[in-house]
C-alpha positions in Angstrom: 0.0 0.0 0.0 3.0 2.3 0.4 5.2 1.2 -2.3 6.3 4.5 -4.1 4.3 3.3 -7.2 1.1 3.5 -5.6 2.0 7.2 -3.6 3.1 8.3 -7.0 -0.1 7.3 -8.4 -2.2 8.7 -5.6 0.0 12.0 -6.1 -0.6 12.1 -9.5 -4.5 11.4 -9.0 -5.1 14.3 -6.2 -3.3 16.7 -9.2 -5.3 15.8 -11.7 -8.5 15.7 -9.8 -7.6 19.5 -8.4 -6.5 21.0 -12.4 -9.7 19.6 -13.3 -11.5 21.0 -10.6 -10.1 24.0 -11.1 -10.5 24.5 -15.0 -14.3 23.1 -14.9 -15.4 26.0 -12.3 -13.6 28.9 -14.4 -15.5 27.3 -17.4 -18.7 27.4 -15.2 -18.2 30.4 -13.9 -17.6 31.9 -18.1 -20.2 30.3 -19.1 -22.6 31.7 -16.6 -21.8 35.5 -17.3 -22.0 34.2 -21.0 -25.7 33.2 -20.5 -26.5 36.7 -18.2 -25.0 38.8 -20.4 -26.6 41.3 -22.4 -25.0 40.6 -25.9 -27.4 38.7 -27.5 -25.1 36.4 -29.4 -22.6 35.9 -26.4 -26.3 34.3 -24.5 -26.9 32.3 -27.2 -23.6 30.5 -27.5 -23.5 30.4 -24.1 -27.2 28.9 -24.1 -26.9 26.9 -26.6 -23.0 25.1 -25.0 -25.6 24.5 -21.6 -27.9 23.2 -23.8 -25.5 20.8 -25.4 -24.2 19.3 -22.5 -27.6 19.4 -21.3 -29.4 17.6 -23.5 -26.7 14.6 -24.5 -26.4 11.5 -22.0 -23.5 11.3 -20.2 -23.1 8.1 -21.8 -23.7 9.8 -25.3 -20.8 11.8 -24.5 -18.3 9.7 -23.3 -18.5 7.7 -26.0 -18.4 10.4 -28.7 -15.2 12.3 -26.5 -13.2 8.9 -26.2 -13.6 8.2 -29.5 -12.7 11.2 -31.2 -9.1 9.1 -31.7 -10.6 7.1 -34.4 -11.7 10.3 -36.5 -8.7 11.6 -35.8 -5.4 9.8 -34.8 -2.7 12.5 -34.7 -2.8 15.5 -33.0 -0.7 18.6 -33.6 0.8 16.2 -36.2 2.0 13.7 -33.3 0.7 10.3 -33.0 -0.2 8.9 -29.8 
């Protein structure tokens, strides 16, 4: 339980768990001014991205976002 492979993985865990934290309420928090804001088309992308995610299972999109490899393999013209 304490072999430095596991703590490393733990480590590694907590920092991803906190950068995605992170970047998902600044995203929130963009998105919400989008959808108050008085410029009609910035509400309406910002409606329409809500209503997106939304409206598509979660299921749905998981299987569209982890297979976006298939449609396209390299990315900035490196393969993974």
């Amino acid at each position: 339980m304490f072999h430095p492979a596991i703590l490393s993985g733990v480590v590694v865990t907590l920092e991803l768990s906190v950068f995605s934290m992170v970047i998902s309420v600044v995203l929130a928090f963009g998105i919400a001014l989008m959808c108050q804001s008085r410029n009609r088309f910035t509400a309406a992308v910002g409606q329409i991205y809500v209503w997106f995610f939304r409206g598509v299972p979660l299921l749905v999109q998981i299987l569209i976002w982890f297979n976006l490899a298939v449609l396209y393999p390299t990315i900035l013209g490196t393969d993974h």
